[in-house]
KEVO-175955 format. One record per residue (C-alpha): residue in three letters; z, y, x. Coordinates in pm, 1 decimal. Example, Ala and Ser with C-alpha at 12.3 -4.5 7.8 and 13.67 -1.06 7.14 Angstrom:
BEGIN
 rest        w        v        u
  ALA    780.0   -450.0   1230.0
  SER    714.0   -106.0   1367.0
This chain:
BEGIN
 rest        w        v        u
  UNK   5691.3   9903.3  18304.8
  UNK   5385.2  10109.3  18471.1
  UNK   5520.2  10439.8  18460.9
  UNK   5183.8  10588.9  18654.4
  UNK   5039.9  10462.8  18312.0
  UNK   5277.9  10550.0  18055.4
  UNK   5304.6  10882.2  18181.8
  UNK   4963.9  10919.1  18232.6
  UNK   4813.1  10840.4  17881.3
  UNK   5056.1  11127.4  17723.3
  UNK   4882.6  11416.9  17935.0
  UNK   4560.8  11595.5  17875.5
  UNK   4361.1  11524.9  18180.2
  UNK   4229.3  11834.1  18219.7
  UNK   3960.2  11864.5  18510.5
  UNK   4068.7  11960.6  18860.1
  UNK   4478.0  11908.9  18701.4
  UNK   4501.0  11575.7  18581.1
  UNK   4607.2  11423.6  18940.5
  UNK   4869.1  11690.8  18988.3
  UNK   5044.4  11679.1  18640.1
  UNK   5058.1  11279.0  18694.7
  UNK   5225.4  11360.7  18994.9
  UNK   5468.1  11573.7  18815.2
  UNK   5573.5  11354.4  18581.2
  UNK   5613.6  11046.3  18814.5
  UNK   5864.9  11278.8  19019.1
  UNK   5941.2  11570.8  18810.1
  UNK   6143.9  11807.6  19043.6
  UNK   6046.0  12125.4  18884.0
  UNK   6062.6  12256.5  18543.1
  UNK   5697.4  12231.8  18391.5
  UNK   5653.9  12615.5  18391.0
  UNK   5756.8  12659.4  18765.1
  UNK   5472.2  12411.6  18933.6
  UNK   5236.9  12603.3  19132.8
  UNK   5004.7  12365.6  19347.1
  UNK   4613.5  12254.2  19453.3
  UNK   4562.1  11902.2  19507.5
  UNK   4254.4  11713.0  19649.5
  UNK   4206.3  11349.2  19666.2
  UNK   4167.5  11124.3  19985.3
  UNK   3815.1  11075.9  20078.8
  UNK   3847.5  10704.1  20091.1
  UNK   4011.3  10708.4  19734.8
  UNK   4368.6  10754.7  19660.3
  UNK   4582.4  11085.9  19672.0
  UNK   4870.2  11181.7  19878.3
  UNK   5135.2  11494.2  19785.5
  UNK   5482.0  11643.7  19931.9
  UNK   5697.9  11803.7  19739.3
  UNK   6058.5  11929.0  19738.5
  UNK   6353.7  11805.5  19522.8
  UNK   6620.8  12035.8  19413.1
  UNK   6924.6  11885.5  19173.7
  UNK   6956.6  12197.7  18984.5
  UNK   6594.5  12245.2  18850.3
  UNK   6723.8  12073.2  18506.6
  UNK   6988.5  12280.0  18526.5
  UNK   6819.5  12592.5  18515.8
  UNK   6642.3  12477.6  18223.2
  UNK   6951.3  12376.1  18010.5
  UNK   7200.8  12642.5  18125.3
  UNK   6972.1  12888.3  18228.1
  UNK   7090.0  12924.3  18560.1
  UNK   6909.9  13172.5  18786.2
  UNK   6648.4  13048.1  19002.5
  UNK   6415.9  13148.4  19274.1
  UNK   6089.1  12998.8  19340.3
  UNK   5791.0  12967.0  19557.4
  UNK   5502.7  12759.8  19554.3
  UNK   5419.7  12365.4  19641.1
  UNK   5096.8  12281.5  19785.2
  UNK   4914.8  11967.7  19876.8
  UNK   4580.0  11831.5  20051.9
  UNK   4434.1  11593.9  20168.1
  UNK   4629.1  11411.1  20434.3
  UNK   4375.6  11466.0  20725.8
  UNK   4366.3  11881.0  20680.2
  UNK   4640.8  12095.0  20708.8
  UNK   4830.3  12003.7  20430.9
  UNK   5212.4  12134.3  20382.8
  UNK   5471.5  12125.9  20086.4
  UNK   5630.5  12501.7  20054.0
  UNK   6022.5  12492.2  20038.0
  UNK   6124.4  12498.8  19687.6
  UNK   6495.1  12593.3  19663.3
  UNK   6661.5  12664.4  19284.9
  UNK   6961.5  12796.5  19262.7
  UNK   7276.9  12744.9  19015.7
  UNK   7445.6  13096.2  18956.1
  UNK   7809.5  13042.7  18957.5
  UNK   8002.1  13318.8  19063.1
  UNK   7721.2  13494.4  19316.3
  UNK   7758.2  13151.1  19516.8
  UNK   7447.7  13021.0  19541.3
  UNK   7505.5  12640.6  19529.5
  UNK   7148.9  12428.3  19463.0
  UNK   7060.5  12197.9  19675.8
  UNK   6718.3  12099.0  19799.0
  UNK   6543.1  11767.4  19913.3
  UNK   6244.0  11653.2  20036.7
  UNK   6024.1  11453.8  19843.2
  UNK   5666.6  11246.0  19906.4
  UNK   5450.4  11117.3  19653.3
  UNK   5180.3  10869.5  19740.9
  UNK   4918.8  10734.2  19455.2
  UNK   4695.0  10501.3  19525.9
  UNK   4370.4  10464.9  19376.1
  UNK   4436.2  10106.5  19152.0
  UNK   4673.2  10101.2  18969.7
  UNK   5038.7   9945.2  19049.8
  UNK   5411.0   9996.4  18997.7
  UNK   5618.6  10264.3  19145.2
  UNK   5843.5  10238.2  19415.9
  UNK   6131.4  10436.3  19539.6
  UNK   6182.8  10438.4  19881.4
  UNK   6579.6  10667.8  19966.8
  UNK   6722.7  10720.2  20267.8
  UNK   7004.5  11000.0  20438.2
  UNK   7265.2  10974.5  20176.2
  UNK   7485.8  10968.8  20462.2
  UNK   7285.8  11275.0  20720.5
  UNK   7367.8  11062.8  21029.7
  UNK   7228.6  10737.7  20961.7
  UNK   6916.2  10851.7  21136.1
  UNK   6756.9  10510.3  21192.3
  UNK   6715.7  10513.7  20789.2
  UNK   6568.8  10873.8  20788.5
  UNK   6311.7  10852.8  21046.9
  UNK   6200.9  10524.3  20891.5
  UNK   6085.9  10659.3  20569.1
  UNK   5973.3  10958.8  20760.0
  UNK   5728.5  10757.6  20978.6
  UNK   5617.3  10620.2  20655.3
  UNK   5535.3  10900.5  20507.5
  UNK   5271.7  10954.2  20767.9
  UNK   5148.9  10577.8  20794.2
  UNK   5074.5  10503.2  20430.6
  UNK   4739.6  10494.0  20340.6
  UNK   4667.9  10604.9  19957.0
  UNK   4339.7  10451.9  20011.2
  UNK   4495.7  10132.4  20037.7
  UNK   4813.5  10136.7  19763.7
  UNK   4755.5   9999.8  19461.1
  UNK   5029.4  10211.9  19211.8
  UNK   5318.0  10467.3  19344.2
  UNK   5549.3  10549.2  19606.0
  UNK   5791.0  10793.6  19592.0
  UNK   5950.9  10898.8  19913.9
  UNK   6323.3  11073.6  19947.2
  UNK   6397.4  11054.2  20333.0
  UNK   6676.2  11265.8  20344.3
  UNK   6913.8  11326.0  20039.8
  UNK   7208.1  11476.1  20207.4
  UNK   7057.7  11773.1  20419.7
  UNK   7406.1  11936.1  20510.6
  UNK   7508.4  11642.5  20694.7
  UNK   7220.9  11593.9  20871.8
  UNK   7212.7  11950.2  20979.5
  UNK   7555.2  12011.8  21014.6
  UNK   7646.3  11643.9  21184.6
  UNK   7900.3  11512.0  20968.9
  UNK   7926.0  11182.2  20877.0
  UNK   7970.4  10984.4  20557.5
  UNK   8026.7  11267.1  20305.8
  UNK   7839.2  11588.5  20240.0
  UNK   8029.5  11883.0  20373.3
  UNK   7977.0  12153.0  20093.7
  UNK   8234.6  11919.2  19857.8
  UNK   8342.5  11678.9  20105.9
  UNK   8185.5  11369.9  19863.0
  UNK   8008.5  11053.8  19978.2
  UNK   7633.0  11115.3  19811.4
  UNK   7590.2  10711.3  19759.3
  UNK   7938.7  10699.0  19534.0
  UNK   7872.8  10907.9  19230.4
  UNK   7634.3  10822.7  19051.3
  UNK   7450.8  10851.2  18800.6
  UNK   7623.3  11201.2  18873.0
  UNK   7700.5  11514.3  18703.9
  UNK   7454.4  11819.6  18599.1
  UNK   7777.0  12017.9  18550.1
  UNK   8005.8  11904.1  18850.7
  UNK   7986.4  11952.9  19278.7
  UNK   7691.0  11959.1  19450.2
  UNK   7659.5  11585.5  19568.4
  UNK   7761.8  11516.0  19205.3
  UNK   7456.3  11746.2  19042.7
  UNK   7234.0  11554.9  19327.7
  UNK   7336.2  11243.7  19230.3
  UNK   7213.3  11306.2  18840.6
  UNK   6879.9  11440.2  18959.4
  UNK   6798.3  11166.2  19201.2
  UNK   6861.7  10947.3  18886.6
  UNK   6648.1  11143.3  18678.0
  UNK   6402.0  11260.4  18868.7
  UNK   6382.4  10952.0  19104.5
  UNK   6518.9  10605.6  18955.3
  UNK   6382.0  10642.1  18595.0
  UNK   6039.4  10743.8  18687.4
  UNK   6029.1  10436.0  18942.1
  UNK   6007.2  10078.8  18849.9
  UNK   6159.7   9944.2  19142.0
  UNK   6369.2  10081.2  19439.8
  UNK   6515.4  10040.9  19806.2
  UNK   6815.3  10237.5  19973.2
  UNK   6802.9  10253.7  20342.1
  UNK   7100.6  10274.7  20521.1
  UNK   7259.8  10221.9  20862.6
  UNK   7538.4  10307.2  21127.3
  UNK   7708.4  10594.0  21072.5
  UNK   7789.8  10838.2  21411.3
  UNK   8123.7  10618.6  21415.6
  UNK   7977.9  10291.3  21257.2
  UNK   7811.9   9993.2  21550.3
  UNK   7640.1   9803.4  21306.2
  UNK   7376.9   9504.6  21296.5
  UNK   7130.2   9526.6  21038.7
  UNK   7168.2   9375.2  20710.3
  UNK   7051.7   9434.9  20338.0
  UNK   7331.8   9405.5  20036.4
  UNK   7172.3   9143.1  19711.9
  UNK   7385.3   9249.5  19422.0
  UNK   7272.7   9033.9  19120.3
  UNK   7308.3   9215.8  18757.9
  UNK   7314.3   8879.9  18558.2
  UNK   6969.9   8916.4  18443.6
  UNK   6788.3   8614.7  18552.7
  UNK   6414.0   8763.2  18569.9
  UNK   6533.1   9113.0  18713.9
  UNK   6778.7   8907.9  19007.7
  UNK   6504.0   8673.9  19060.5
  UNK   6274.5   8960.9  19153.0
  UNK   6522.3   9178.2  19315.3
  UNK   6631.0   8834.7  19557.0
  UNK   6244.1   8822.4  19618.2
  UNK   6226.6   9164.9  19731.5
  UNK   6559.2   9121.7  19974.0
  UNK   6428.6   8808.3  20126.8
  UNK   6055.4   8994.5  20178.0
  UNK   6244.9   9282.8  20331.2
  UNK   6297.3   9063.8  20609.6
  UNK   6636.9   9110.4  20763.1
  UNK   6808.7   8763.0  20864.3
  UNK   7201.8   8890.3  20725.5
  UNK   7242.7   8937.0  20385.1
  UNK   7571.7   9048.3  20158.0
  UNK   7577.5   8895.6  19853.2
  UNK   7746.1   9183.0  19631.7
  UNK   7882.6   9024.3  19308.2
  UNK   8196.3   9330.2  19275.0
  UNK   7925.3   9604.0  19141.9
  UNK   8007.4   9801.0  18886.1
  UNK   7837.6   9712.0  18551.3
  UNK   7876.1  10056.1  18345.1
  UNK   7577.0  10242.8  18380.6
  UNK   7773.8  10554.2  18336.5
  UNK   7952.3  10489.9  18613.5
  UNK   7726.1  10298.7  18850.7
  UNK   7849.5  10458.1  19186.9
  UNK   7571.5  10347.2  19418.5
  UNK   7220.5  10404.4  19400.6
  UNK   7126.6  10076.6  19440.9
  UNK   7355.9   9962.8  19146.9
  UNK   7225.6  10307.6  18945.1
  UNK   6879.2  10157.4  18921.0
  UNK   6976.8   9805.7  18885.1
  UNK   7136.5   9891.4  18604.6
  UNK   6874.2  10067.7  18482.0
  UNK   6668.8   9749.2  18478.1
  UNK   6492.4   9824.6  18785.3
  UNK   6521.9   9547.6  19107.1
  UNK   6669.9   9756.7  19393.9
  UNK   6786.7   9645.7  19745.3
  UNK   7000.4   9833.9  19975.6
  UNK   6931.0   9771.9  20378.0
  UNK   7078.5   9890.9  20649.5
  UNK   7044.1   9890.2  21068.5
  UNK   7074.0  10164.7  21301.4
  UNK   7408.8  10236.9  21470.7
  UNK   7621.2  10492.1  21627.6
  UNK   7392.8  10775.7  21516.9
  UNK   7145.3  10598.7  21745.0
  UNK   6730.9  10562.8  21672.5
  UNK   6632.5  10235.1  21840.6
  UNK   6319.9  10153.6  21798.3
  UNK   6394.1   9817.2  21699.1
  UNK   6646.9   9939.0  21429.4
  UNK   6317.6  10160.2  21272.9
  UNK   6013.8   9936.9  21314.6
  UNK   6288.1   9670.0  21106.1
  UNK   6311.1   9904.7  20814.6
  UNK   5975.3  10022.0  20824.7
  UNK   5834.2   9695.1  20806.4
  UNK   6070.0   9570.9  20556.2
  UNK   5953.9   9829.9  20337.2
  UNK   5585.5   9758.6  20384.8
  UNK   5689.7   9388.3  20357.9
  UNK   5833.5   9480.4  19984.8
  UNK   5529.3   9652.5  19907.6
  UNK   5312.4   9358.1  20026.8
  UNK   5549.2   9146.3  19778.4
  UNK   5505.3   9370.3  19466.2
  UNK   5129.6   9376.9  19542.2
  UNK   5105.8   9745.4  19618.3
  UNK   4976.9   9665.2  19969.7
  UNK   4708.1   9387.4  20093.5
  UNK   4854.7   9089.1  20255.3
  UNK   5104.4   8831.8  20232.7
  UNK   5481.8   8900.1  20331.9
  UNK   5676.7   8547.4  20372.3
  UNK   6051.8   8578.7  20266.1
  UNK   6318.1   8514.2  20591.1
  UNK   6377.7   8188.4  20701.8
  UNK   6725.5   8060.5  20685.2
  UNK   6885.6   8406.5  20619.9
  UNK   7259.5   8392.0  20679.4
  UNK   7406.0   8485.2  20329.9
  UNK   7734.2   8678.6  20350.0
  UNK   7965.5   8588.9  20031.5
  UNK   8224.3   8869.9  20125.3
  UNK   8340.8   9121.0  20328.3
  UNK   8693.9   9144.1  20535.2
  UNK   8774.8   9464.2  20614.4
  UNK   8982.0   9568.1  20893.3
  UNK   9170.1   9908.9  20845.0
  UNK   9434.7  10056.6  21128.3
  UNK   9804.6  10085.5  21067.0
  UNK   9808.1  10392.2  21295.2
  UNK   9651.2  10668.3  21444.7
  UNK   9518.4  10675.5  21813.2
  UNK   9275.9  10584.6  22040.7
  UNK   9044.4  10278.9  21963.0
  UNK   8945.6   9998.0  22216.3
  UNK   8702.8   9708.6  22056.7
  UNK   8690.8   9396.0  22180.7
  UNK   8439.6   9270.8  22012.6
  UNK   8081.8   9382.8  21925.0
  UNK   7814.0   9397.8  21649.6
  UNK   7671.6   9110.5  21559.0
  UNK   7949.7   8848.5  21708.1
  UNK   8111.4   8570.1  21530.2
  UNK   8483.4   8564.8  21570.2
  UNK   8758.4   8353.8  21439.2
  UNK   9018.2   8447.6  21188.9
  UNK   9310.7   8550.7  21373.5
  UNK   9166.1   8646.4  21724.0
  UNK   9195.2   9010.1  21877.3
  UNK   8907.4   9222.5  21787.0
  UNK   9043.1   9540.3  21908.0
  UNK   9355.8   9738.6  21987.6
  UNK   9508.4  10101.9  21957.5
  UNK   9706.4  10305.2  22217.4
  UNK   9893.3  10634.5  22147.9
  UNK   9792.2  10909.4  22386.6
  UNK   9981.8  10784.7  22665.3
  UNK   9781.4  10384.3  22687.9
  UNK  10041.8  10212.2  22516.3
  UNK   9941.3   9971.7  22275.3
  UNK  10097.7  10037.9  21954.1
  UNK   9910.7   9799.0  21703.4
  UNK   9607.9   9525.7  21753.2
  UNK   9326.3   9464.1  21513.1
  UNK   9339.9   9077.0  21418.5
  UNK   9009.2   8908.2  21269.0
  UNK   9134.2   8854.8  20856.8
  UNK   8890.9   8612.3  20862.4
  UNK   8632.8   8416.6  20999.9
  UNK   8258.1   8556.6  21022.7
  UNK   8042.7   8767.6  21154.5
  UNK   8055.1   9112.2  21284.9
  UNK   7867.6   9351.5  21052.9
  UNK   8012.0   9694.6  21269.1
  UNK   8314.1   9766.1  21444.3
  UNK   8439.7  10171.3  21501.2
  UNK   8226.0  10290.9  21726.5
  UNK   8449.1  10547.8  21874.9
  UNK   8784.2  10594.8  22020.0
  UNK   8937.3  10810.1  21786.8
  UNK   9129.4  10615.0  21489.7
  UNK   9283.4  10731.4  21219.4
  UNK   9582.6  10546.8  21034.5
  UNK   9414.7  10350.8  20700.0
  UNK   9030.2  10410.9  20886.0
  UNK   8777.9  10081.8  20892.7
  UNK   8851.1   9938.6  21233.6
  UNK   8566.5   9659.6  21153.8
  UNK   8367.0   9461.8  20888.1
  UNK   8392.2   9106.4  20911.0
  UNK   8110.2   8926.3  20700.4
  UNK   8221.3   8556.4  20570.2
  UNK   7918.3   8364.5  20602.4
  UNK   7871.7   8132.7  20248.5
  UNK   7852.1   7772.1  20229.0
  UNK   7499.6   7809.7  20075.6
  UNK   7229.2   8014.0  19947.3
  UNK   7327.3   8169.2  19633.1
């Protein structure tokens, strides 16, 4: 489905608002009476707008929760343009609990699908973030043909407050509820309006990912095929375009769309081909670790004819069929033996844990043969914590 299309041929194109209502109802992020914003298109053709997210505009509308408001703007990309903050707020108690995202919408000129591009579910994977942040500033409108909507950074407490893998206001992982909750936490009522406000209006998506601040991890992207032949076909197109040479082949995904858990899974089961893809580590920004999820992107878009150009799948990707994880028996300090990225045997030492004083108390053993995918990056351990992903590499392509 178009939705730039279907959405567009239900609105009165008035003159000098047609452009910004389509933009509103490809990425809806604000109750209809609350917009307030002045658009111009690109010289060169094509349009370009930032806006901000916030998981309890719905709310306000159905519970009539309290909000406060100021203004969006846009412009053309080559003037000053700027998106006002746009915070709403759910009244429970005096505690003022909403929580606000950025948000990019790029519309080309021809017309096209829509793509969702997600990353900073997890605040510290900052490869991920300043991927879709640099390409926010290097698409060209002029040059898309249909949609791209742009969430670089879901989980703005953890990236502001440094705390890995969950949001801190409820302690919750924001890539493990969805399709959410309009009624429950915060990473819950975030979760429902990324899949309202971001999944259904897209017709295809891609979560980006990476090492955590504890996490050294070599890039990879997850396939998870739903059992629809035409939608996996697509979907294993768009993971082979994306480019990276280690892929998870993720057959354990839920298959209730009610209870879909990861974003990835939330639009695939919403019949829309998603990939997940990860690289960055250790709360690190190589350069490397961007430009590879940057152009992977770009290399999706290329597929799905949204871009000019060609974009040849991988070569002789190595296709993971499972993962073996590693988890510590006690608490301690950490030493790795291994690193990202090496192939180990099952049974060899991959690491070890000392109690305060340097004695060892337990040894990580390899479960199984594969390949590294990340190992802890850091020497505090915690009993039951990952210690290290093993990848088993498949007999064949799937």
């Amino acid at each position: 489905m178009n939705s730039s299309v279907e959405c567009c041929d239900c609105l009165a194109r008035a003159e000098g608002a047609s452009w910004w209502r389509e933009q509103r109802c490809l990425c809806s992020f604000r109750p209809p009476a609350l917009y307030s914003a002045d658009s111009q298109a690109w010289s060169g053709g094509g349009e370009y707008v930032q806006a901000a997210g916030i998981d309890s505009s719905e709310l306000r509308c159905v519970r009539g929760g309290r909000g406060t408001t100021t203004s969006a703007h846009c412009g053309n990309r080559h003037s000053s343009h700027r998106a006002d903050r746009y915070r709403i707020y759910r009244s429970d108690g005096g505690k003022r609990r909403g929580h606000e995202y950025p948000s990019s919408v790029i519309r080309g000129p021809k017309p096209g699908p829509t793509l969702a591009l997600v990353a900073g579910a997890h605040g510290t994977e900052y490869a991920s973030i300043i991927a879709l942040e640099g390409l926010i500033q290097e698409l060209n409108p002029a040059e898309i043909s249909g949609t791209v909507i742009i969430v670089p950074l879901v989980n703005i407490a953890s990236f502001e407050q440094k705390v890995p893998h969950v949001n801190p206001v409820d302690g919750k992982s924001m890539n493990r509820f969805y399709p959410g909750n309009p009624n429950g936490t915060q990473t819950e009522r975030a979760s429902w309006a990324m899949t309202k406000q971001v999944v259904e209006k897209s017709d295809y998506l891609i979560d980006l990912h990476g090492g955590d601040l504890d996490e050294s991890l070599r890039p990879y992207s997850y396939w998870a095929p739903t059992g629809n032949a035409q939608q996996d076909a697509i979907s294993r197109a768009m993971v082979l375009a994306f480019g990276l040479d280690t892929i998870i082949l993720s057959t354990d995904r839920p298959r209730d769309p009610n209870a879909a858990r990861y974003l990835e899974t939330n639009a695939s089961l919403r019949e829309k081909p998603s990939l997940t893809a990860e690289a960055g580590h250790a709360g690190t920004v190589e350069p490397e670790d961007v430009t590879a999820l940057m152009n992977g992107c770009l290399n999706v878009m290329r597929y799905l004819k949204m871009l000019p150009g060609n974009a040849p799948p991988v070569q002789n990707p190595v296709w993971i069929e499972r993962i073996a994880s590693v988890t510590s028996e006690t608490s301690g300090i950490f030493y790795p033996l291994v690193k990202r990225g090496w192939y180990v045997q099952q049974g060899m030492k991959i690491g070890y844990v000392t109690d305060l004083f340097g004695k060892t108390v337990w040894e990580a053993l390899a479960p199984s043969s594969g390949v590294v995918l990340y190992v802890c990056a850091v020497p505090s351990m915690k009993k039951a914590e990952t210690v290290a992903n093993i990848g088993v590499v498949a007999d064949k392509a799937p």
